[in-house]
N, C-alpha and C positions, 0 to 999 in steps of 0.2 A: 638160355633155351633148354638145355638140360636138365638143369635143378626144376623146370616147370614140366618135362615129359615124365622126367624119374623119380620125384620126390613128390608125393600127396602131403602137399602143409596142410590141408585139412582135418585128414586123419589124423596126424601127427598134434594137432591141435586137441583134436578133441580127444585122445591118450594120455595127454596134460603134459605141461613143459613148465618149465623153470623158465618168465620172463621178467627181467627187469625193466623199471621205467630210469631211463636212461635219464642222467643229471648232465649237466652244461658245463664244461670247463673253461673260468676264465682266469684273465689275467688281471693283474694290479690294477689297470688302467679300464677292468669290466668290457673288455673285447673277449672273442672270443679266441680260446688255446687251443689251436687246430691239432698240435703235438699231443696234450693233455686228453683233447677229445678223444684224438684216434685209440691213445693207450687206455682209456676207460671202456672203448666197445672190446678190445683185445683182450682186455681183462674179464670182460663178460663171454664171452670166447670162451676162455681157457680156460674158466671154470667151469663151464659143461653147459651154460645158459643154452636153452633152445629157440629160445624168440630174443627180439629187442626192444621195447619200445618208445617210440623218440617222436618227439614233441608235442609230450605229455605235460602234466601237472609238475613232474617233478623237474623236468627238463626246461621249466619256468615258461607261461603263458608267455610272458613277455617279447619271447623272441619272435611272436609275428608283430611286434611294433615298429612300424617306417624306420624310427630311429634307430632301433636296431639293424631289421630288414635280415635277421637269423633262421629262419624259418628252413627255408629251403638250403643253405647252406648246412646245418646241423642234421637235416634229412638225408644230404648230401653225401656228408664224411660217412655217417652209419651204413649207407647202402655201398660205398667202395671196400668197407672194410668185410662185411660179409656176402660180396659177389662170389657166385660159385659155391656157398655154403648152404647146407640145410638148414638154415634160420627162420623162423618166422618173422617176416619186416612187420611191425604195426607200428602205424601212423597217425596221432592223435590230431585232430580237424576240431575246430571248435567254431564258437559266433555263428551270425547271424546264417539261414541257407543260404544264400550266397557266395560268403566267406567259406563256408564249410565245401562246401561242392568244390571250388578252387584249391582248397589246398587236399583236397582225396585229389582231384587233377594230379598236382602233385605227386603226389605219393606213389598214385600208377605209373606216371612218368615215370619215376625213380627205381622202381623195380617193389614197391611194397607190397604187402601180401591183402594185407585188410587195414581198415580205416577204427580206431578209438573213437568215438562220436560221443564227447560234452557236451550236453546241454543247457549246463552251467549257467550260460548267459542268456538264455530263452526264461527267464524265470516268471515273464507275464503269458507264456506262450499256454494256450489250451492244450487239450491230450491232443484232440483231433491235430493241429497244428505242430505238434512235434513228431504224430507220426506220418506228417506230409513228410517234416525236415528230415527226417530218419532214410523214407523213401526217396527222398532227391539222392541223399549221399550212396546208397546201396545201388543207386543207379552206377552209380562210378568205381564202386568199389565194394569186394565184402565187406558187414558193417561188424564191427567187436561192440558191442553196447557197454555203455559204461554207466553204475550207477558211484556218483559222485557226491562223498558226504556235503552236507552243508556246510558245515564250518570253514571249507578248502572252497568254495566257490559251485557246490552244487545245490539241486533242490529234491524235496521230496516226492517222491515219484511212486504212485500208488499200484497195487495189484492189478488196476483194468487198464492202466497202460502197457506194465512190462506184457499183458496177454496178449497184447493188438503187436505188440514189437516182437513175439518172440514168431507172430505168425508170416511177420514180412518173409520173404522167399530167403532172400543175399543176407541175412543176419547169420553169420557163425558163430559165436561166442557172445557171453555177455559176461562183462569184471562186473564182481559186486562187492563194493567199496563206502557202503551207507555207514560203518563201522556202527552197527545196531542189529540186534539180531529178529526184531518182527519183521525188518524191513529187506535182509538176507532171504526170508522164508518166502516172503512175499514175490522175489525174483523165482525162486527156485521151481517155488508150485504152481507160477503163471511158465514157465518154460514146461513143465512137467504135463500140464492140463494142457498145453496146446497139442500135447501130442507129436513134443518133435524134442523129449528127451534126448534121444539118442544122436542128434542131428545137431544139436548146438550145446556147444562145451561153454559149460562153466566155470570160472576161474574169481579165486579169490581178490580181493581187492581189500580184505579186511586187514589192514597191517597191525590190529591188535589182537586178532584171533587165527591166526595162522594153521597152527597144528591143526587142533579143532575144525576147520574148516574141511583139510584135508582128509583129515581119519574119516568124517561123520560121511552115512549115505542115508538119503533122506526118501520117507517111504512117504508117498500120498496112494493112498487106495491100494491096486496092485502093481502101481509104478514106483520104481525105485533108481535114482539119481546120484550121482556125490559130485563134488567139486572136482575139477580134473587136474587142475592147476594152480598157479597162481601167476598175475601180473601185478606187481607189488613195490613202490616204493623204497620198505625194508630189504629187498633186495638186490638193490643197487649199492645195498655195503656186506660185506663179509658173504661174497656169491659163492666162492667154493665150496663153504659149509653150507647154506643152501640149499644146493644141489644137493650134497650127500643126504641132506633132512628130507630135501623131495623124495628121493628114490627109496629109500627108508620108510619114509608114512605113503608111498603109492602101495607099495608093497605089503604091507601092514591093512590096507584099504582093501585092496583087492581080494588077499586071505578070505578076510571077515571075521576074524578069530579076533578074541578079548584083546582088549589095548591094554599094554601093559602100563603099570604105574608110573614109572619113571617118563612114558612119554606124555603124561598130561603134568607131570614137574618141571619139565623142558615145554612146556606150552606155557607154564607162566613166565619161566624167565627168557624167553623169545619175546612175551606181550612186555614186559616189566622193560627189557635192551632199549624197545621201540618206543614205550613210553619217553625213556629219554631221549633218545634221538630227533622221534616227530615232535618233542615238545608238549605233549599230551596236556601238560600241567597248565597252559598259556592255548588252549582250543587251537593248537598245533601250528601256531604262528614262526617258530622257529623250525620248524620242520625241513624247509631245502639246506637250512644253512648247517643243521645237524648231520642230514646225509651227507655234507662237503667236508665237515670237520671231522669226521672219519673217515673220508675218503685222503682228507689232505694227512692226516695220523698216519695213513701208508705211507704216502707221496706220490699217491694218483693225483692229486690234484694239490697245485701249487699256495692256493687258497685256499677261505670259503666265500670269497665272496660272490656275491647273486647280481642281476642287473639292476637293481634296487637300490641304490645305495642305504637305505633301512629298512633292509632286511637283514634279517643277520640274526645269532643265537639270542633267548629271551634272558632273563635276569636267572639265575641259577640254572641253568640250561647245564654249562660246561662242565659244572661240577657234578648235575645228575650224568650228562657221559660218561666222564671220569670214573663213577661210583661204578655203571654198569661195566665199562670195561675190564673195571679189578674183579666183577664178580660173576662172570661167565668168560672166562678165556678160553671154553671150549664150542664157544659159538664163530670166534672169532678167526680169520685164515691168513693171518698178518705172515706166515712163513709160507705160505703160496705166494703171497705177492712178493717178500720181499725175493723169492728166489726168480721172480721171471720180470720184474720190475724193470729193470735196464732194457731187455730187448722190446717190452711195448711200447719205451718211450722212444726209441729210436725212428 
């Protein structure tokens, strides 16, 4: 009740924050590692993360399958471990409106702040039609808009929608995640022309253009914009450094003063880390199994394995890891973890 009198997550939102999309810990046997789980939200904690987000894409579609039935349990762990904190809860809801509406149910239940909303699987669905679905969900909860590349299970979503979405009331935020840059411009200047800049935060979703994303403020007419954040995949490995990058290029943003050189050199080898990790090479098919094999390289996670049993890194995958961890060791926060490692697994 307190963190809802005393803390504005909205504000807070739209100032920009460090959110990771939260990955799934399992075990040998592809259950899920309630121990593992808790010490990967702790770890996003203790790096400085300001949001979470959980039961997203990276945190695998899969866990709302019967045979699973993970959905609300993985909701579950995230929302105990940061009761009482200034976090932003976001909640990814996906499928059909039905399905969607029940799990923002969900999510309010549980104490979340706002709803992820994929569209992913509407992909015969009209504009008019997904901004009914848009509105069903915003009934239940604020909505975080997501545009979701195709490759990963989303679809192309044009200027005269993101205009109709950015004018719904309950929309706070929209990730944009198209990893395309006509298709970034086209969210930014349909939020910007509705006249509710200042009202809904933007948050990067591009895990190949990061920096960039961040530094850049984007002028249409006499309105001017920048990204405030990011909710990001790539941030769900090596979060401590991260953090210090955010606060760094927020800083740098804010200024407005020339970028210096050295941070668009650190913007290719952020996009270069990621190319490996998400599998870039193979239309990012290796990509959950990449964020686990770094994660498991600390000993956050026991594995990498996914609930898929083929899923898993693509054919030279490992070795492009490998390559990027010998040649940016200063992106990486492996003496963070290893120094608080034991009491998050505890």
């Amino acid at each position: 009740m307190g963190e809802q009198v005393h803390w504005d997550w909205q504000r807070a939102l739209r100032r920009g924050l460090v959110i990771p999309a939260h990955p799934l810990a399992l075990t040998a046997e592809r259950k899920l590692d309630e121990r593992r789980q808790r010490a990967l939200t702790r770890y996003y904690l203790a790096a400085g993360a300001g949001g979470l987000a959980v039961g997203v894409h990276t945190t695998q579609f899969a866990i709302r399958d019967p045979k699973h039935g993970l959905f609300r349990p993985v909701l579950e762990l995230a929302a105990e471990e940061t009761r009482g904190k200034q976090v932003v809860k976001v909640a990814g809801v996906c499928g059909p409106t039905q399905q969607a509406v029940r799990e923002a149910e969900i999510a309010r239940e549980l104490g979340y702040h706002t709803a992820l909303v994929s569209l992913g699987s509407l992909r015969e669905a009209t504009i008019d039609q997904l901004i009914d679905h848009v509105r069903a969900v915003a009934e239940v909860l604020p909505v975080f808009g997501f545009y979701l590349q195709p490759a990963v299970g989303g679809r192309v979503l044009p200027y005269s929608f993101w205009r109709r979405f950015a004018e719904i009331p309950n929309v706070v935020a929209i990730k944009i995640a198209p990893f395309n840059r006509y298709q970034t411009l086209d969210v930014i200047r349909a939020v910007v022309e509705s006249g509710r800049g200042h009202e809904i935060a933007l948050y990067t979703g591009n895990d190949d253009h990061i920096v960039l994303d961040l530094l850049t403020w984007h002028r249409f007419g006499d309105a001017s914009v920048r990204i405030a954040g990011g909710l990001l995949g790539q941030w769900a490995v090596w979060t401590h450094r991260a953090v210090e990058l955010f606060e760094n290029l927020r800083t740098l943003a804010e200024q407005e003063e020339p970028i210096p050189p050295e941070w668009l050199t650190l913007a290719a080898e952020w996009t270069d880390a990621n190319g490996a990790i998400f599998d870039a090479a193979h239309n990012f098919r290796g990509c959950i199994a990449g964020i686990h094999e770094v994660l498991r390289r600390q000993g956050l996670l026991e594995g990498r394995w996914c609930l898929d049993p083929e899923e898993d890194l693509s054919p030279g995958q490992l070795e492009e890891i490998d390559r990027v961890i010998r040649s940016y060791p200063h992106l990486q926060d492996n003496d963070f973890v290893q120094a608080h490692l034991e009491e998050w697994l505890k």
